[in-house]
Backbone bond lengths (Angstrom), bond angles and torsions (degrees), N, CA, C in turn:
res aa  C-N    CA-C-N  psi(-1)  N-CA   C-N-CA  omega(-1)  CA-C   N-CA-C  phi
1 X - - - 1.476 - - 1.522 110.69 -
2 X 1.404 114.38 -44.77 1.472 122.21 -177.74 1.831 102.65 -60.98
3 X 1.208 103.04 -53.34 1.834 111.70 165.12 1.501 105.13 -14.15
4 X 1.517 93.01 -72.89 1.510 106.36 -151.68 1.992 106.58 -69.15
5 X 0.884 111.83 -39.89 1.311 122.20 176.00 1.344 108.13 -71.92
6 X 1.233 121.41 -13.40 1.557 112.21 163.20 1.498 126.46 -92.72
7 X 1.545 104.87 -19.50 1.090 105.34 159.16 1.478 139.12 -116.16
8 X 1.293 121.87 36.70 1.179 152.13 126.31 1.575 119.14 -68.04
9 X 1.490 108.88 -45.33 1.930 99.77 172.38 1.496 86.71 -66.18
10 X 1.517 144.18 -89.03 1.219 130.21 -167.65 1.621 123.50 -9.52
11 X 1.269 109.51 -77.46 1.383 120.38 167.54 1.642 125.09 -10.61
12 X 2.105 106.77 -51.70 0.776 144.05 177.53 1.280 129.20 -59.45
13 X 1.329 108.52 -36.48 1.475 144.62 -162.56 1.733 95.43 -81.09
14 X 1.904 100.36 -68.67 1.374 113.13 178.05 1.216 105.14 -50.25
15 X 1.030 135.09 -48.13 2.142 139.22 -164.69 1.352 81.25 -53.99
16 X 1.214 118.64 -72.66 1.710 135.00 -150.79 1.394 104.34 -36.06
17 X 1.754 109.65 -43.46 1.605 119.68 -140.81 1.776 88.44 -102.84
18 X 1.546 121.77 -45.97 1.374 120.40 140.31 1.749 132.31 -1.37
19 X 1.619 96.07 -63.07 1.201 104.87 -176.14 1.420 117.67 -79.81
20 X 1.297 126.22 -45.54 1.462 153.81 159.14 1.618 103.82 -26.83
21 X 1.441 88.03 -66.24 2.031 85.42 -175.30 1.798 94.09 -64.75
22 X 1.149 144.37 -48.07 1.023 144.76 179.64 1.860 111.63 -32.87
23 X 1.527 98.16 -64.31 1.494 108.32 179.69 1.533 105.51 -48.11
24 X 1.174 114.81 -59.28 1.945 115.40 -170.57 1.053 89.19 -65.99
25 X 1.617 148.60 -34.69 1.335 113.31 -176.91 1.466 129.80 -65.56
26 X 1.124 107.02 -17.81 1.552 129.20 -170.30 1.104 109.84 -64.53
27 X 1.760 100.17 -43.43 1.492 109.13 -158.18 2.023 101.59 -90.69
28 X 1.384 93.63 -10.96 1.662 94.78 -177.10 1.151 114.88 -111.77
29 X 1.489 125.69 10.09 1.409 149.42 158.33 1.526 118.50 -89.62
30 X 1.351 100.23 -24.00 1.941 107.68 167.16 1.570 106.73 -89.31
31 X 1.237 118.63 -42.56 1.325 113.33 176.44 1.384 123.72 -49.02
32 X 1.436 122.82 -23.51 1.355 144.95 173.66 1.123 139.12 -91.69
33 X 1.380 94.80 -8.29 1.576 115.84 -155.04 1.712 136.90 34.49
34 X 1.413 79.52 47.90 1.765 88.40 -175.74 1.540 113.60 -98.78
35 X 1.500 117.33 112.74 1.000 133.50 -121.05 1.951 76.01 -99.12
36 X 1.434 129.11 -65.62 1.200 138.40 169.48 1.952 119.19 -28.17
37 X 1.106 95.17 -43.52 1.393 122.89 167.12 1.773 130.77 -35.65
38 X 1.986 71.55 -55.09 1.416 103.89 -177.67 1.213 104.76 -80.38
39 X 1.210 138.02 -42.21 2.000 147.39 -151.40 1.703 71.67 -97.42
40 X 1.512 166.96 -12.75 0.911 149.62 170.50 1.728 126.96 -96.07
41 X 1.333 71.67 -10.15 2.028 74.92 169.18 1.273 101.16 -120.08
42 X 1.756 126.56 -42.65 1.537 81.19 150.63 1.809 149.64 -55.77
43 X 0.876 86.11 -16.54 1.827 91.50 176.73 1.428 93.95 -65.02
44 X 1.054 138.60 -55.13 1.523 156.55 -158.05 1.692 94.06 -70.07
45 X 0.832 117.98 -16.35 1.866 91.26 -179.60 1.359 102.84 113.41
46 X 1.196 130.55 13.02 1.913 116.75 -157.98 1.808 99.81 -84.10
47 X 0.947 100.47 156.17 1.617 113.57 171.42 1.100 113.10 -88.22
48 X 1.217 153.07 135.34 1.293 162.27 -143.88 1.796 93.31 -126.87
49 X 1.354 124.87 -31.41 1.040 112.40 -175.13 1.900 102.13 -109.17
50 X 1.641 97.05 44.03 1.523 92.77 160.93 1.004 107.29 -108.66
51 X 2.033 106.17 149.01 1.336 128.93 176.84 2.048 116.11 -97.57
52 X 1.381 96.57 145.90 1.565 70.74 169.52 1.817 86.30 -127.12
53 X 1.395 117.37 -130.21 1.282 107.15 -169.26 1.325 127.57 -45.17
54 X 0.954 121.81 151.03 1.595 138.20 173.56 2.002 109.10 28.65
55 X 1.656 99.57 50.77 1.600 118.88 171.76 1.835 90.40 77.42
56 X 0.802 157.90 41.20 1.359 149.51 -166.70 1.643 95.28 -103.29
57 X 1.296 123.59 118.39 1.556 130.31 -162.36 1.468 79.12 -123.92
58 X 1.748 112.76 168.61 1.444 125.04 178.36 1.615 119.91 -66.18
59 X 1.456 113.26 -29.55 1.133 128.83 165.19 1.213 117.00 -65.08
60 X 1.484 121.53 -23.39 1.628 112.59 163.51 1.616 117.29 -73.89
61 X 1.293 82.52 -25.22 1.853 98.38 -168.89 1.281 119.31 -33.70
62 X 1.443 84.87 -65.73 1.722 131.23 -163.34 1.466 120.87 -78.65
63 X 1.559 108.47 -22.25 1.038 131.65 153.64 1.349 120.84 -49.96
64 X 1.997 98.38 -68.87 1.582 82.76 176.48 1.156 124.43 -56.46
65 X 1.058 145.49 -55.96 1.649 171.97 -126.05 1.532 101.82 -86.67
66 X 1.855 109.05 -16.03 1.620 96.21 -159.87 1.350 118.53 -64.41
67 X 1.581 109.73 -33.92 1.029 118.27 -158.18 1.949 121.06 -59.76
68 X 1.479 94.03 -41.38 1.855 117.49 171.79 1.116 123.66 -14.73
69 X 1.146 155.62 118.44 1.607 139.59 -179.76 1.368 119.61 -59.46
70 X 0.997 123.40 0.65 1.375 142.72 -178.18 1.737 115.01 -103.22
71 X 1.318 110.90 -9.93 1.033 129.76 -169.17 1.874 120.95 -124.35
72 X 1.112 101.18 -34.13 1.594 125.58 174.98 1.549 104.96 -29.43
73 X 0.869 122.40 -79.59 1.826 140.17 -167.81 1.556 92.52 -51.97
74 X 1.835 128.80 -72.40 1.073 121.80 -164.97 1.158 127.16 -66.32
75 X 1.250 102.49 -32.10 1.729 110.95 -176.98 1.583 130.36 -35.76
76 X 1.257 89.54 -51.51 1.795 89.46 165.85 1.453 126.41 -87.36
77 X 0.935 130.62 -8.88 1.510 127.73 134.69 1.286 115.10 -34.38
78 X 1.438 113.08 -88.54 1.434 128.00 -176.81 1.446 105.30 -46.77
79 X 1.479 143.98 -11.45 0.959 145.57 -144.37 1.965 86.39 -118.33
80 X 1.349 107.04 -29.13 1.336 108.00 -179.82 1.355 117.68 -78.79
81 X 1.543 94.52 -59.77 1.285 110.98 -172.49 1.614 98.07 -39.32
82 X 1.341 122.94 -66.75 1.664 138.22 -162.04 2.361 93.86 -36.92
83 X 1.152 89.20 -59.66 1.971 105.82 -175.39 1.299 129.40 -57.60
84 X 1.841 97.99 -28.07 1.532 114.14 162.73 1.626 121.72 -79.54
85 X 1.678 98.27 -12.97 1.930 92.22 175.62 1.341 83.02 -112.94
86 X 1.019 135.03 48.54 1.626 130.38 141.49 2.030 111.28 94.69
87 X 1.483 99.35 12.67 1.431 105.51 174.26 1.675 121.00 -40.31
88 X 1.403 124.98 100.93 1.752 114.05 168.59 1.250 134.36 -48.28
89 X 1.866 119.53 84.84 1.577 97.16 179.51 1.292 123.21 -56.37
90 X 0.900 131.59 24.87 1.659 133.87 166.47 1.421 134.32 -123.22
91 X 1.405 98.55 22.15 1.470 104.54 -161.69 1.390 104.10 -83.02
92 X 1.189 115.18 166.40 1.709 113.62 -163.90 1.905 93.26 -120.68
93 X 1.364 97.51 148.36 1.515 120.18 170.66 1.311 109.48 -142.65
94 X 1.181 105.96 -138.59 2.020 94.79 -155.35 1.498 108.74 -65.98
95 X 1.397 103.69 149.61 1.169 110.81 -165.69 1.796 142.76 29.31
96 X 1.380 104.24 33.01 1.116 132.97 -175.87 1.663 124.52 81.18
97 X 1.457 92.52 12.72 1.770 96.48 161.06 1.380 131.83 -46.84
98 X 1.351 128.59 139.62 1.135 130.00 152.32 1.385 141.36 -135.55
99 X 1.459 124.54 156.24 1.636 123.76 -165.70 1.598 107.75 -0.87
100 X 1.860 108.13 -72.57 1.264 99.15 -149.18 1.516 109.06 -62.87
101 X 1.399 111.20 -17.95 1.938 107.72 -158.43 1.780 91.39 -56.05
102 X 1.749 116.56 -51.54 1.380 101.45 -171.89 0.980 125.98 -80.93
103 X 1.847 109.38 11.69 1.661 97.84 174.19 1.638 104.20 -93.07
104 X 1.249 107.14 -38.37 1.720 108.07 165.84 1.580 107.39 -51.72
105 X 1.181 140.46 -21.79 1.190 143.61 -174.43 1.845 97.92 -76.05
106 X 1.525 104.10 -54.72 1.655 109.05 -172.85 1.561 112.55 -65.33
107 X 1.370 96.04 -30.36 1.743 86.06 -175.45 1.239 112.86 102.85
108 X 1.788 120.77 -21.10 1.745 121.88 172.39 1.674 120.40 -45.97
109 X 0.972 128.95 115.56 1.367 113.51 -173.40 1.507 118.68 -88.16
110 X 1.426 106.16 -33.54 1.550 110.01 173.72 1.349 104.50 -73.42
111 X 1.090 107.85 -58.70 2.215 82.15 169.03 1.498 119.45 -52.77
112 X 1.056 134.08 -40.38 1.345 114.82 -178.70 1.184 103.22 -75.44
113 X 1.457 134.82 -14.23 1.843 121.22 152.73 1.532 141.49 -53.45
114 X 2.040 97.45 -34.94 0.584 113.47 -166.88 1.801 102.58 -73.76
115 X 1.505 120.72 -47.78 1.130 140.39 161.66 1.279 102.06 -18.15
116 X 1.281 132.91 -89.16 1.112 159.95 -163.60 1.455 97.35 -35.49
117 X 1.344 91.27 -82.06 1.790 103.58 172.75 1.336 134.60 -37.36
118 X 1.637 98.03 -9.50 1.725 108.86 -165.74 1.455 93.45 -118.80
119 X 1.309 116.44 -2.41 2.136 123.76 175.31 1.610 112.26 106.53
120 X 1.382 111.89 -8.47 1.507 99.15 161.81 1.720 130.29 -33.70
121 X 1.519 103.77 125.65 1.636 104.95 -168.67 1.320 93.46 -70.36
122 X 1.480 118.12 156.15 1.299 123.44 -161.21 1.972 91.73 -122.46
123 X 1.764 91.37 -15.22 1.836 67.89 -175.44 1.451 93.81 -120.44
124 X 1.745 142.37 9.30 1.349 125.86 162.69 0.840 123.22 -53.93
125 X 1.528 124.56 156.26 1.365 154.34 -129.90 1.724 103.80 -134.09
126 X 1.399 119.92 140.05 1.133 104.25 139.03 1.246 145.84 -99.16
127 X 1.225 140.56 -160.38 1.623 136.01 -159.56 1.629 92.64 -56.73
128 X 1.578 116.94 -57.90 1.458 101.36 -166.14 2.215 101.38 -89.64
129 X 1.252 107.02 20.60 1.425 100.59 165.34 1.377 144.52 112.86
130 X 1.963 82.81 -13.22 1.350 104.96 -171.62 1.298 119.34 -78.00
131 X 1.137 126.95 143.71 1.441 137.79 147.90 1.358 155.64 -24.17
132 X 0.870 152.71 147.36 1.621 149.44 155.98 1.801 101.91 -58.84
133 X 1.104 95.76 -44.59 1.723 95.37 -166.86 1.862 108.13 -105.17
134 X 1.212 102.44 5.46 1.549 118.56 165.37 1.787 96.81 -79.84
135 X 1.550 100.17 -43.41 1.674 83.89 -177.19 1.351 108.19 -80.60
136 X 1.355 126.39 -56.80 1.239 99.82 166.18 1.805 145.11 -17.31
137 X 0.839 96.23 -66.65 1.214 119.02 152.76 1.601 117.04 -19.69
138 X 1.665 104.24 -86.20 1.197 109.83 154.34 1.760 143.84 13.77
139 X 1.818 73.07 -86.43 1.353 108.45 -175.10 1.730 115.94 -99.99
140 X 1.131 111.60 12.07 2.047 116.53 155.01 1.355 81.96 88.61
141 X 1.458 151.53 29.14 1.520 124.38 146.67 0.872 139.80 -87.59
142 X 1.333 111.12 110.70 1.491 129.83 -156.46 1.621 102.49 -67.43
143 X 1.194 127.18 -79.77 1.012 155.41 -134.41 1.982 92.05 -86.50
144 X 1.600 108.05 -53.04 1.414 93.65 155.83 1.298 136.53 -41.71
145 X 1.622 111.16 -54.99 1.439 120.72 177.73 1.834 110.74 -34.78
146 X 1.588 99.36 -54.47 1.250 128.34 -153.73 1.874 94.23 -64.96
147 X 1.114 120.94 -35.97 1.565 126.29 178.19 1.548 106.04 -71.73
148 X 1.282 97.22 -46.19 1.913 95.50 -162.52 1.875 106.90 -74.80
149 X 1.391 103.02 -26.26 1.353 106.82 153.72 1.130 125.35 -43.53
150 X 1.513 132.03 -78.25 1.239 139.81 171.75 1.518 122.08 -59.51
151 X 0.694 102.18 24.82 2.014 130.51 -176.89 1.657 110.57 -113.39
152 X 1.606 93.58 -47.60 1.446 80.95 -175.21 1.629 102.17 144.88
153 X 1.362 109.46 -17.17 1.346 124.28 -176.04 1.971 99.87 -49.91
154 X 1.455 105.26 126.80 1.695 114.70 157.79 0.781 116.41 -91.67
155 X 1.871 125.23 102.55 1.405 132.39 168.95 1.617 118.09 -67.91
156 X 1.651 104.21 1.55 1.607 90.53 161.74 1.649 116.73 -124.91
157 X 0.873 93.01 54.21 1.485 100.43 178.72 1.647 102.40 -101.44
158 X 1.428 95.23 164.17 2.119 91.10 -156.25 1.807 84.11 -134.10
159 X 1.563 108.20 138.76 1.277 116.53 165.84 1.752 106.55 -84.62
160 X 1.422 123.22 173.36 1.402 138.46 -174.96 1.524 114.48 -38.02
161 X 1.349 106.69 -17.04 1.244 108.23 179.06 1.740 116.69 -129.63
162 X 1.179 87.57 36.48 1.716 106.86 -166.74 1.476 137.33 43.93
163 X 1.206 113.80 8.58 1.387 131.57 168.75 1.534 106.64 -38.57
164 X 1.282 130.92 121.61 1.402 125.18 149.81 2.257 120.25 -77.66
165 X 1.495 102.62 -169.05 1.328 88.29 -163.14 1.877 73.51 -92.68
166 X 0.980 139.82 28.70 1.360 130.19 172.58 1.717 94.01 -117.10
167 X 0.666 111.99 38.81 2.024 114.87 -166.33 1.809 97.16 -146.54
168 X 1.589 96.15 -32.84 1.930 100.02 -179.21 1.872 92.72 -87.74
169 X 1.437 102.10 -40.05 1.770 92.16 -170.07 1.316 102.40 -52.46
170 X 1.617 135.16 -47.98 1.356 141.21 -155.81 1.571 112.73 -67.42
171 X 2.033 111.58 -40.29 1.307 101.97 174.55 1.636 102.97 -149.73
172 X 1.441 123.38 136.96 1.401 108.32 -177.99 0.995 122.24 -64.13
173 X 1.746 126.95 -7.75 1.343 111.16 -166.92 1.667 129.60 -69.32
174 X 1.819 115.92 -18.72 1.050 109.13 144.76 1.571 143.01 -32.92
175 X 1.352 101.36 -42.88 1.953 112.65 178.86 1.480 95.41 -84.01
176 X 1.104 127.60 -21.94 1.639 120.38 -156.30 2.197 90.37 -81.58
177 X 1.227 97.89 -47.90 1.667 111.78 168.45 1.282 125.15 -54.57
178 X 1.228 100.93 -58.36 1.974 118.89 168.98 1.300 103.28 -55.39
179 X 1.000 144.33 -37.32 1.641 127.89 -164.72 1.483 98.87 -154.06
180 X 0.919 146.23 -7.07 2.111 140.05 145.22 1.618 93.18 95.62
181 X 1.635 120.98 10.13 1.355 104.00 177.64 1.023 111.16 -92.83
182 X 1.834 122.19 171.84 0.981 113.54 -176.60 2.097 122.24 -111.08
183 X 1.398 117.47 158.00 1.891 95.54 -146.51 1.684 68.75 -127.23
184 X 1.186 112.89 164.96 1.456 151.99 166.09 1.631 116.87 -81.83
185 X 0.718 112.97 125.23 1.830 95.79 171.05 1.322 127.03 -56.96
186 X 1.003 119.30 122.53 1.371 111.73 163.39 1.306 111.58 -145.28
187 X 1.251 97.95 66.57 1.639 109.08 165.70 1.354 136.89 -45.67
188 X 1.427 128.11 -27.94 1.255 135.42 -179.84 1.608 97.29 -90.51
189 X 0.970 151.78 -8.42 1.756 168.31 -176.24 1.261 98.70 -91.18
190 X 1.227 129.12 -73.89 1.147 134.88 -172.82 1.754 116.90 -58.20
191 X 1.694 101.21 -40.48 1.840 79.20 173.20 1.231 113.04 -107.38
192 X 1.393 113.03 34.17 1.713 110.00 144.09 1.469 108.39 -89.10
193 X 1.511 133.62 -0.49 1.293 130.56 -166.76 1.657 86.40 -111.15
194 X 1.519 127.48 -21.28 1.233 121.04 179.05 1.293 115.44 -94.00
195 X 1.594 113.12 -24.03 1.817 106.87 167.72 1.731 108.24 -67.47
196 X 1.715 122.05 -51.74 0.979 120.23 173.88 1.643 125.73 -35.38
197 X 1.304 108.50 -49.19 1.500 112.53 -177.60 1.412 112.63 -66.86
198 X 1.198 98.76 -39.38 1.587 107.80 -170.97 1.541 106.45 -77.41
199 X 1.162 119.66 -20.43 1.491 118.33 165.67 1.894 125.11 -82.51
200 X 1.581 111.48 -4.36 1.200 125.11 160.92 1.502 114.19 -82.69
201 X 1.753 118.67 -25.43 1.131 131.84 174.45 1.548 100.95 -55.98
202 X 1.497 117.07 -56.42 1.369 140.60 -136.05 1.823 91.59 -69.46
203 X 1.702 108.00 -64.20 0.957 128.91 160.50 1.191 125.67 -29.90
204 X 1.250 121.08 -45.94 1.702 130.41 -176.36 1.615 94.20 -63.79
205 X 1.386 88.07 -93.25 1.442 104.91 -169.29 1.498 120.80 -57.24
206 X 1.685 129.67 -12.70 1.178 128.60 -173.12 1.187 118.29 68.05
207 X 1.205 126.60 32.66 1.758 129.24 -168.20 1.651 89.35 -89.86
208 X 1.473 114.65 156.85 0.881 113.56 168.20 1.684 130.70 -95.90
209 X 1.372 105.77 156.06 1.825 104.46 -165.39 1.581 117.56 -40.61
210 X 1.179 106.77 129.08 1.742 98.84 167.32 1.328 134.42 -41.72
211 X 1.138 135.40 122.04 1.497 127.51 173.37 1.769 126.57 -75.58
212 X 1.383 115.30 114.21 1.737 107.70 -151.82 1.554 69.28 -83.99
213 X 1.249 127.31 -48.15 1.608 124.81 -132.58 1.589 105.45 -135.83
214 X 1.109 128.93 141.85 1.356 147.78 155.19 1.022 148.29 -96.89
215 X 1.235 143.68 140.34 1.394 135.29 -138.12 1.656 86.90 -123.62
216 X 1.665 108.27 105.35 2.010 77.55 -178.93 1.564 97.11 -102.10
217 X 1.376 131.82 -38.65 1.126 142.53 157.94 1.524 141.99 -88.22
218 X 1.015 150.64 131.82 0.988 140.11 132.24 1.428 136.60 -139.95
219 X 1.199 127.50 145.95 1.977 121.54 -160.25 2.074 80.12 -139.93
220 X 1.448 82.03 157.38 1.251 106.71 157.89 1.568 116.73 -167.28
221 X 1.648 116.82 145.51 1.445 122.98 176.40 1.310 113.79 -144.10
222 X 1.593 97.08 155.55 1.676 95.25 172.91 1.467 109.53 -69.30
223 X 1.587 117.13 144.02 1.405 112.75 172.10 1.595 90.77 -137.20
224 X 1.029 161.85 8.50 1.261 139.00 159.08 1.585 105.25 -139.82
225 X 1.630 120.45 165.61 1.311 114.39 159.62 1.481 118.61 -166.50
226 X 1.072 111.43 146.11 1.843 88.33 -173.16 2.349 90.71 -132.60
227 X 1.001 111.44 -144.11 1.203 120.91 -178.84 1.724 129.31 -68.45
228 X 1.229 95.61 -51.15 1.757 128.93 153.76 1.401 108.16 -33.98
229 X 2.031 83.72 -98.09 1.763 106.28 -154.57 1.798 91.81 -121.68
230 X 1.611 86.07 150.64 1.347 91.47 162.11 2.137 107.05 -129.68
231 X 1.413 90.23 145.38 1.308 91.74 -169.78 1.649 106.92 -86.04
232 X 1.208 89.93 164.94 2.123 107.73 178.23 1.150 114.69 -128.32
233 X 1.665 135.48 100.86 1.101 96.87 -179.12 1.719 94.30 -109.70
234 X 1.776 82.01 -174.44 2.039 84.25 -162.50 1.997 96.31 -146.23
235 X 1.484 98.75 143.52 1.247 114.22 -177.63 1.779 120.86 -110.98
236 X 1.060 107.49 68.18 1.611 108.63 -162.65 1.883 110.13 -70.29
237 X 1.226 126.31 157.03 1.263 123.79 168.85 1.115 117.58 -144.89
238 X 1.256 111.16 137.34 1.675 117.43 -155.21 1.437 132.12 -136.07
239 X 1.137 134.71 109.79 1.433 125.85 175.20 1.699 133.55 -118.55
240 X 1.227 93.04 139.02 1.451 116.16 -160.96 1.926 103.98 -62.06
241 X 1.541 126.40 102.13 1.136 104.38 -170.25 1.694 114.72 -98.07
242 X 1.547 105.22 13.49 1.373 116.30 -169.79 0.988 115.26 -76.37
243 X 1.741 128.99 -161.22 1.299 129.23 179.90 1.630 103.80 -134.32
244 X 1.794 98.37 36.18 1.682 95.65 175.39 1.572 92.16 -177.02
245 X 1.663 114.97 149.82 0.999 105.23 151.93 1.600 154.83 -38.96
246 X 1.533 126.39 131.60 1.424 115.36 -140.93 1.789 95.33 -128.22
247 X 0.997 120.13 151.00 1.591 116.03 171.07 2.140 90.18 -119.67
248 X 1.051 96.57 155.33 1.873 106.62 -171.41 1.149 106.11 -176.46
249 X 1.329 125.07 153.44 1.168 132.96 -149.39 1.973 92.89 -145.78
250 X 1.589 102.08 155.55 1.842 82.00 -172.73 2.078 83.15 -137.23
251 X 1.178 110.68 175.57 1.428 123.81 171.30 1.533 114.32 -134.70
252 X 1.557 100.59 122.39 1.406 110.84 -167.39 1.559 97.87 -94.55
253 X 1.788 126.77 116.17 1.035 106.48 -173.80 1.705 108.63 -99.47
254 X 1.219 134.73 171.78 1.485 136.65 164.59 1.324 118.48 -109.74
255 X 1.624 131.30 93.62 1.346 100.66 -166.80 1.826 106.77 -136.36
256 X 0.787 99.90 159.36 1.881 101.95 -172.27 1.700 133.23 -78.09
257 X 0.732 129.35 -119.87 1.573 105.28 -172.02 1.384 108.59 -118.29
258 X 1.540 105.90 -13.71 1.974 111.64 165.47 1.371 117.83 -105.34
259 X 1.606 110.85 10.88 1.470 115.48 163.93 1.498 107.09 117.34
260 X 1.166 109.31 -50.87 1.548 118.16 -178.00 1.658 115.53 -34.99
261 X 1.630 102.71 134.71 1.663 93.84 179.11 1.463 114.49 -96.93
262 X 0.711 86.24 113.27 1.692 114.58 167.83 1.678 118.01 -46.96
263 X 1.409 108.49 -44.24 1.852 125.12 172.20 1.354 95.19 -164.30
264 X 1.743 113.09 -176.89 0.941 117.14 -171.03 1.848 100.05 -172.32
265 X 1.219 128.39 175.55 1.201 120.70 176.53 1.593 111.71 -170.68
266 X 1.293 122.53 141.24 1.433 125.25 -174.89 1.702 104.49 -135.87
267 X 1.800 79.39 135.23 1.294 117.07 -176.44 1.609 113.37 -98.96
268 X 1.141 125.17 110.77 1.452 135.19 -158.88 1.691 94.11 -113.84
269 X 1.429 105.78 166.27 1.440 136.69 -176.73 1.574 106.89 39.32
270 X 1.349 115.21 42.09 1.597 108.05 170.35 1.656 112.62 -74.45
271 X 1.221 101.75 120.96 1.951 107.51 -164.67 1.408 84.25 -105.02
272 X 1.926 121.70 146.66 0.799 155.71 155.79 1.346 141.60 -133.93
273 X 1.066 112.57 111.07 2.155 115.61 -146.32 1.980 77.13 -75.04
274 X 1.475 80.38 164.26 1.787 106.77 144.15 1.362 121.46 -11.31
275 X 1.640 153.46 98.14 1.401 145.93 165.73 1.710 99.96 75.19
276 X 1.117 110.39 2.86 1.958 91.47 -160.51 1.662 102.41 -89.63
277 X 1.119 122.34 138.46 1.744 144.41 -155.76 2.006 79.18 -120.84
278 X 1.520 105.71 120.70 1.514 120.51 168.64 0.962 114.55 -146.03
279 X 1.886 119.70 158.77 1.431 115.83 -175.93 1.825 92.95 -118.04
280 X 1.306 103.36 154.32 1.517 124.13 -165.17 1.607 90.75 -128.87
281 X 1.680 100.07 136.05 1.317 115.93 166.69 1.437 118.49 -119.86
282 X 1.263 123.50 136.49 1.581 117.55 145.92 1.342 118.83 -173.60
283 X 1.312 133.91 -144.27 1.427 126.96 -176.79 1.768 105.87 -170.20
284 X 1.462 96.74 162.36 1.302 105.61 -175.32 1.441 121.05 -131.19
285 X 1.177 131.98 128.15 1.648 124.70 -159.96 1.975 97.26 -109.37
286 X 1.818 82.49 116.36 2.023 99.02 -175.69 1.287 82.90 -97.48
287 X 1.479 104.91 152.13 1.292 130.37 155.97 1.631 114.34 -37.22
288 X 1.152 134.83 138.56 1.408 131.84 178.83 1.662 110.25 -73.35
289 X 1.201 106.72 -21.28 1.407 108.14 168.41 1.026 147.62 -62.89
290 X 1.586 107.81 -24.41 1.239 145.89 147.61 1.339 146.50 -105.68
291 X 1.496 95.88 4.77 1.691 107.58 167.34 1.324 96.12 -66.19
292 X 1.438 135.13 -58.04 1.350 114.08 -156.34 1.362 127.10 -53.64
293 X 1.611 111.62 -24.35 1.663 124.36 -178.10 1.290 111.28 -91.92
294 X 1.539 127.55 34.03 1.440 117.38 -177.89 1.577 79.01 -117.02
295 X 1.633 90.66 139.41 1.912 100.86 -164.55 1.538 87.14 -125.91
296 X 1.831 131.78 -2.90 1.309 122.34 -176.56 1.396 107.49 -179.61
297 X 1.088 112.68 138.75 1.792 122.54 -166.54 1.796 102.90 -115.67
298 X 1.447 106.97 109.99 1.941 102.83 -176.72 1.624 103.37 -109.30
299 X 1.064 119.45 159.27 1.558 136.98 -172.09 1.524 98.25 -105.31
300 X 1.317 125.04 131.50 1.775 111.47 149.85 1.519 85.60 -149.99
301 X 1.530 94.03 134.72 1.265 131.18 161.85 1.586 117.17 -76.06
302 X 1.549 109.31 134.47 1.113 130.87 179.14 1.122 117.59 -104.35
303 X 1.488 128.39 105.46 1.509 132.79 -162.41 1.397 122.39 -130.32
């Protein structure tokens, strides 16, 4: 009798240790996005609601990882498969992360649909406050941001230290704090996720557009002319009202005494550092046919 009961706990032991290697495979088959991997530890028994470090379930895994080019196509599969054996889109890992924050982090959009679609909270927080669309944000996804918005996402909601997700677009060090990972630059990503937000601001509240640039001067006169063309030249002056170097482009219009433009001309790659106030020269050659009917020369800047 003792026999038999010992080898049944054995038996038991093996199932146990069976299942175990099963679970880490799951969880190291999402990290990879190995989609075969995955249909093999589930077959195997794996728990879907196993954690390995700091709560990290396969659904976090796979999450992060979705975004990868290497990863794109499978991800939402594996993203299914995980939800159909009973995966929690809400399950929490470090510091109260969950699935969607790193799929808004990757940039996958059909997983963060799928999320959504399956009851992922669109506006929880983690421990220090952050967002789904704070990471986005973050991390330059445009087009994520742009979903979790129309979802339901609150772009003014403030983590522990009041940061909005227009406060993560501006500098990563919020996400770098919020979650200890580490992000890449992608500075030009990120302030399309900070003009966007800031243009839901604009919208809300009706404030009016920021001013990068200023017009403090500008003159223009005819100085030459022959049969043809007659020339214009023009003295513009300009200051940078941003908090970074700016490239802008301006349009010199020509127009006659009921407004209508007559010609017009654009001035491309005007660079302006940080605070710096400069004067710009050049000129434009109108038809002589129509120099005489230009009754006023206007500047608009392209910003």
């Amino acid at each position: 009798m003792h026999k038999i009961w010992a080898i049944c706990l054995l038996f038991l032991c093996f199932i146990g240790c069976l299942l175990a290697d099963a679970d880490k495979d799951l969880i190291k088959a999402a990290e990879k996005g190995d989609l075969k991997k995955i249909r093999k530890a589930l077959d195997a028994g794996a728990d879907v609601y196993f954690t390995a470090y700091h709560g990290w379930t396969a659904l976090h895994a796979i999450c992060a990882v979705a975004g990868t080019p290497q990863n794109l196509e499978h991800s939402p599969e594996i993203v299914r498969l995980l939800i159909e054996n009973g995966a929690d889109v809400n399950a929490t890992a470090l510091k109260g992360t969950m699935p969607l924050m790193y799929a808004a982090q990757s940039g996958n959009l059909i997983v963060i649909k799928m999320l959504l679609d399956h009851g992922a909270e669109v506006n929880a927080q983690t421990e220090n406050g952050a967002t789904a669309l704070m990471a986005a944000a973050a991390y330059g996804q445009l087009p994520a941001a742009r979903l979790l918005v129309a979802h339901g996402a609150d772009y003014t909601m403030e983590d522990e230290k009041g940061r909005t997700a227009y406060s993560y677009a501006a500098t990563t060090q919020g996400w770098r704090e919020g979650l200890a990972v580490s992000l890449m630059d992608r500075g030009a990503e990120r302030a399309e996720v900070a003009a966007y937000l800031y243009s839901l601001k604009v919208e809300d509240l009706n404030i009016p557009p920021t001013v990068l640039v200023k017009t403090l001067d500008f003159k223009c006169k005819m100085t030459d002319r022959d049969d043809v063309f007659t020339r214009f030249s023009w003295i513009m002056k300009l200051q940078n009202c941003a908090n970074q170097t700016i490239e802008i482009s301006a349009l010199i219009k020509f127009v006659d005494a009921e407004g209508f433009i007559l010609d017009q001309d654009t001035v491309l790659d005007i660079r302006l550092a940080r605070d710096e106030i400069r004067e710009f020269t050049g000129y434009h050659l109108v038809k002589s046919s129509l120099a005489l009917q230009v009754a006023d020369v206007k500047v608009e800047i392209k910003q």
